[in-house]
NUDREN-890797 format. One record per residue: residue number from 1; x, y, z of N, C-alpha, C, O in turn. Coordinates in nm, 3 decimals. Last residue first. Layout:
<recs>
    k     n_px     n_py     n_pz    ca_px    ca_py    ca_pz     c_px     c_py     c_pz     o_px     o_py     o_pz
  NUM        X        Y        Z        X        Y        Z        X        Y        Z        X        Y        Z
...
</recs>
This chain:
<recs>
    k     n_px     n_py     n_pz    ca_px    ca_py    ca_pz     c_px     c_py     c_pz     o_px     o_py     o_pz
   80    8.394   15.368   15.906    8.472   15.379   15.959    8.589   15.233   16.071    8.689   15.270   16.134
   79    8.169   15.301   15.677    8.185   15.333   15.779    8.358   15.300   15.869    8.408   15.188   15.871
   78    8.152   15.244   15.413    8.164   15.334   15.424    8.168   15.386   15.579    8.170   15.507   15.599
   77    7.971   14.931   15.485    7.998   14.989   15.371    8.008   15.164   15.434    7.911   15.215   15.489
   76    7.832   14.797   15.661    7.918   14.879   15.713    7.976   14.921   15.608    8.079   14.975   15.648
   75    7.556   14.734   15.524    7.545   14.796   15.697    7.725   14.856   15.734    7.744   14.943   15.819
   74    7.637   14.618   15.306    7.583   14.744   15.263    7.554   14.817   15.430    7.535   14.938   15.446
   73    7.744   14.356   15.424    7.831   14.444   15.350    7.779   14.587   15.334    7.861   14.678   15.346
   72    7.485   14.258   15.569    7.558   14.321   15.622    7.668   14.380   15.544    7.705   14.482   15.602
   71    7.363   14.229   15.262    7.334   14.325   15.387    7.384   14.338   15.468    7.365   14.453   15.506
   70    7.469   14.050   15.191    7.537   14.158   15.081    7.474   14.271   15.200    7.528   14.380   15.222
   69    7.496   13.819   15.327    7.594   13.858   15.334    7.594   14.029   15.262    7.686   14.110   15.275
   68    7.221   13.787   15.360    7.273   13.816   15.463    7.412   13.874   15.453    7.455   13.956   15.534
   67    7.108   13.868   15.003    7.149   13.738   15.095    7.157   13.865   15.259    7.115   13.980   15.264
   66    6.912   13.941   14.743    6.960   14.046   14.858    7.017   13.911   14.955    6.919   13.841   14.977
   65    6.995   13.930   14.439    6.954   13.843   14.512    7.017   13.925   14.623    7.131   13.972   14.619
   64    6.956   14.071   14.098    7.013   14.099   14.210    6.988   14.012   14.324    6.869   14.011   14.295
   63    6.835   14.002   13.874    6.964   13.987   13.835    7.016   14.030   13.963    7.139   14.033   13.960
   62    6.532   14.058   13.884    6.599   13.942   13.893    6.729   13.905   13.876    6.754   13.786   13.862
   61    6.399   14.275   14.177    6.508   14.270   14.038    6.557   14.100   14.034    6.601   14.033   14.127
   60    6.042   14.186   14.288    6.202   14.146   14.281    6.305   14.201   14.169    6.280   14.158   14.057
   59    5.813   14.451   14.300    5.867   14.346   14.249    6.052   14.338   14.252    6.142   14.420   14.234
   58    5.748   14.641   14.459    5.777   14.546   14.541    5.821   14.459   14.475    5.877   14.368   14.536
   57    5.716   14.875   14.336    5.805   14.835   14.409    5.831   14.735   14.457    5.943   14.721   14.507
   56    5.448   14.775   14.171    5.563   14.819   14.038    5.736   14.792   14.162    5.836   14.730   14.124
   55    5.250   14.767   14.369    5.329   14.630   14.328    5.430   14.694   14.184    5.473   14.610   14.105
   54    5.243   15.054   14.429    5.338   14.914   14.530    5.348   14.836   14.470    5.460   14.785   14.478
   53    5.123   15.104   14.172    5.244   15.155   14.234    5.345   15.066   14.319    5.459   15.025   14.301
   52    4.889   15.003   14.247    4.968   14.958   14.113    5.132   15.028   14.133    5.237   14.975   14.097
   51    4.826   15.093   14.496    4.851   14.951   14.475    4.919   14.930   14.336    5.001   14.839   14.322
   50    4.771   15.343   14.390    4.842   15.352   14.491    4.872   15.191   14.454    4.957   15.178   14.367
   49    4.547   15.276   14.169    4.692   15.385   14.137    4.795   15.343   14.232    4.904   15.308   14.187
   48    4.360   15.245   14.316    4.396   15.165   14.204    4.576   15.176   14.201    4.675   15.106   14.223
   47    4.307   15.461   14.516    4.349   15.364   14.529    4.398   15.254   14.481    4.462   15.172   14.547
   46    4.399   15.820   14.461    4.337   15.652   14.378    4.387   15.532   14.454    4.508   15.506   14.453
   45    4.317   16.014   14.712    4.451   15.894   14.666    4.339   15.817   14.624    4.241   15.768   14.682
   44    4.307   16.369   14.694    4.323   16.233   14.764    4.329   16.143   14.629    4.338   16.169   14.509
   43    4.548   16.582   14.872    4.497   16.552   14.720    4.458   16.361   14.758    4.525   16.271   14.810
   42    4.512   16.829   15.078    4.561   16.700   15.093    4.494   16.657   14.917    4.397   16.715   14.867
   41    4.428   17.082   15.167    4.499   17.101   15.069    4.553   16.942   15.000    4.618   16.935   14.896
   40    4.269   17.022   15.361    4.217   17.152   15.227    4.308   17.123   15.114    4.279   17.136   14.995
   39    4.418   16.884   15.551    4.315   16.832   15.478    4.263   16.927   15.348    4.221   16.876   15.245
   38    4.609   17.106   15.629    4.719   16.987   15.604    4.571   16.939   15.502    4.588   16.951   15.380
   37    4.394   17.269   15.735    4.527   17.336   15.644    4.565   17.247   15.561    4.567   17.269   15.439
   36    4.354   17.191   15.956    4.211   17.174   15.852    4.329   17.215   15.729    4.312   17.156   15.622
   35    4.565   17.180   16.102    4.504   17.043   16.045    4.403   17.084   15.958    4.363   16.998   15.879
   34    4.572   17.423   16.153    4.687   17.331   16.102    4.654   17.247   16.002    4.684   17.233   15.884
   33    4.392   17.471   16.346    4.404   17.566   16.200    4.486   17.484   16.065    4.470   17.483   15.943
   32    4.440   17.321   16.530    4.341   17.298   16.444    4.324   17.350   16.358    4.249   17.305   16.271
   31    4.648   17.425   16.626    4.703   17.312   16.592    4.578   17.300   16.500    4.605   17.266   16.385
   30    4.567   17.731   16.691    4.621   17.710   16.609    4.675   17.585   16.509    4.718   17.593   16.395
   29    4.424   17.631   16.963    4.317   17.725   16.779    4.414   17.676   16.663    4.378   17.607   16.568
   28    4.596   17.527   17.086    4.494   17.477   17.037    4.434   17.517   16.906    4.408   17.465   16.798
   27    4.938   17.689   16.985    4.788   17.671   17.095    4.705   17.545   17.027    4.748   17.480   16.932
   26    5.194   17.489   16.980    5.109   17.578   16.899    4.972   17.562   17.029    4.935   17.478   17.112
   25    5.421   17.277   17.035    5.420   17.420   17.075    5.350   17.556   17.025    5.394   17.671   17.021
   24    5.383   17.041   16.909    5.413   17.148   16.852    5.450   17.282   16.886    5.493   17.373   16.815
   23    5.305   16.932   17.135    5.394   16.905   17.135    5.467   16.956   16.993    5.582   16.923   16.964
   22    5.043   17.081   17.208    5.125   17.101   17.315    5.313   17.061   17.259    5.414   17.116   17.304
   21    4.925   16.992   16.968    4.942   17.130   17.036    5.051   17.117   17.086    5.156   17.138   17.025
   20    4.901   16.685   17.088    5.002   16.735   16.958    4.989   16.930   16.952    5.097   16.978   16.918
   19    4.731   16.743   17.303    4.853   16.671   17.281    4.920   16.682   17.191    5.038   16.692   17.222
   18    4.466   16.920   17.164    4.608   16.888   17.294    4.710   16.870   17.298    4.796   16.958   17.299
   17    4.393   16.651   16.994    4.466   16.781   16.971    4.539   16.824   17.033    4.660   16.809   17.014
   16    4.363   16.454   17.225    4.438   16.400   17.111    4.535   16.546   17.060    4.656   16.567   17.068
   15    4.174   16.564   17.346    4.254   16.526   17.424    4.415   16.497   17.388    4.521   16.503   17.450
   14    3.988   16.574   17.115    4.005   16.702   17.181    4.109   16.671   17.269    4.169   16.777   17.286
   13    3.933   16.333   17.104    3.980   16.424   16.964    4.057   16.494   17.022    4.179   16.495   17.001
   12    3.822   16.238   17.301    3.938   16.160   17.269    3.992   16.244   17.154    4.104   16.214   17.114
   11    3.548   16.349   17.302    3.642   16.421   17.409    3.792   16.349   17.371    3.888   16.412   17.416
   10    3.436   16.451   16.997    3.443   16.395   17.112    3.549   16.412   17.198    3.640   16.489   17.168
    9    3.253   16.801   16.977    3.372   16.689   16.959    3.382   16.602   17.067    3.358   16.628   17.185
    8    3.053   16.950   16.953    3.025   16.812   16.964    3.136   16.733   16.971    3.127   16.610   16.972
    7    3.085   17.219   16.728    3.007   17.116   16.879    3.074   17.036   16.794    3.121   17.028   16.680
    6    3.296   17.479   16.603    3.222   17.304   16.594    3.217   17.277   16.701    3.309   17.294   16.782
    5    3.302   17.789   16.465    3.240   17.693   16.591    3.238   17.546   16.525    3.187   17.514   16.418
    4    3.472   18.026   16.348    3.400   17.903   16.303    3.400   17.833   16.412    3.510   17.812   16.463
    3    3.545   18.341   16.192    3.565   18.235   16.322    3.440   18.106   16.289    3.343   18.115   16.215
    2    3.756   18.463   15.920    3.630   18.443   15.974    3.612   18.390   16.108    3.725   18.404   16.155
    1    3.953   18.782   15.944    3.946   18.636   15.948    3.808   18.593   15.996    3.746   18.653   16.084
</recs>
């Protein structure tokens, strides 16, 4: 395996890692192994794309009208 140095971090990164380390229950080396892991592999995002998307969800069905009443029907629907 290779090893790889980075200066300079700021100290709110490093305090930050830590903390999610700790609450992974992974060392340090390892939470940062993580993360460069989660970014190498991350596919990044059209932003065009992403917004044309939300507005394909966000539009209203017009044959359905969400009231108070059909939400609380769908809050105890199937419950006991």
């Amino acid at each position: 395996m290779a090893t790889l140095t980075i200066k300079n971090i700021p100290e709110p990164l490093v305090r930050k890692l830590k903390n999610q380390a700790e609450v992974h229950r992974r060392s340090l080396n390892h939470e940062v192994i993580q993360c460069l892991e989660q970014a190498a592999g991350s596919v990044p995002l059209n932003p065009e794309s992403l917004i044309a998307h939300a507005r394909t969800i966000r539009k209203s069905p017009t044959t359905t009208r969400l009231t108070d009443r059909t939400l609380q029907k769908l809050r105890t629907e199937g419950r006991p």
